[in-house]
C-alpha positions in Angstrom: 49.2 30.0 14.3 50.6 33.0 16.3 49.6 30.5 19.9 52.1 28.0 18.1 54.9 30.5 17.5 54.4 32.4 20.6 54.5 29.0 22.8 57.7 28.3 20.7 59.3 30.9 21.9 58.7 30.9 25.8 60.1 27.1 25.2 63.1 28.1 23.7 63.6 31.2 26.4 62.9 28.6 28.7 65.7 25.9 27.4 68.4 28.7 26.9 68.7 32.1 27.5 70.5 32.4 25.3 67.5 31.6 23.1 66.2 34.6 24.6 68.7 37.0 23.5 68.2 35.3 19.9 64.2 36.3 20.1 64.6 39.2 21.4 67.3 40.9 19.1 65.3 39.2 16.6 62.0 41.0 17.5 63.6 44.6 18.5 65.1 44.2 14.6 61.9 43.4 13.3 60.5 46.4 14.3 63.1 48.5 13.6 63.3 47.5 9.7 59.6 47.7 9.4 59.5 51.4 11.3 62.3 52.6 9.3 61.0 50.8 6.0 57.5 52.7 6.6 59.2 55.6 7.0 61.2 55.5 3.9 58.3 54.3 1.6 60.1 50.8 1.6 58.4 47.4 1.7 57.8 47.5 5.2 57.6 43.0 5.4 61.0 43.4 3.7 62.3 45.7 6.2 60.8 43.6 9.1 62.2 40.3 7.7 65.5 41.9 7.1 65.8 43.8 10.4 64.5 40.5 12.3 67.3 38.4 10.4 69.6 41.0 11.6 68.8 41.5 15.4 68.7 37.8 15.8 72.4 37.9 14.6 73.3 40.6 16.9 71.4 38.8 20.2 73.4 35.8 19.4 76.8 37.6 19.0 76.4 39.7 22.6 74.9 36.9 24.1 
């Protein structure tokens, strides 16, 4: 599964960049939310699904 998703990806960054600023802001979000949710005794998968939701947002936008 994670060969599907990560092949996914480096097509999309491939088609558009701004695709890549999408993934990116996407991922950098995810793993904010989860390090902050582990810090603060929160759900860490919410955090990361809720930070990831977030970055890809924000990579869109300022792309």
């Amino acid at each position: 599964m994670k060969k599907i998703v990560m092949s996914a990806a480096l097509i999309a960054c491939g088609l558009s960049m701004s695709a890549c600023s999408t993934l990116r802001g996407a991922a950098i979000g995810g793993a904010g939310g989860a390090g902050v949710a582990a810090a603060t005794g929160n759900s860490v998968e919410k955090g990361a699904a809720a930070g990831g939701a977030a970055g890809a947002v924000v990579g869109t936008v300022v792309d």
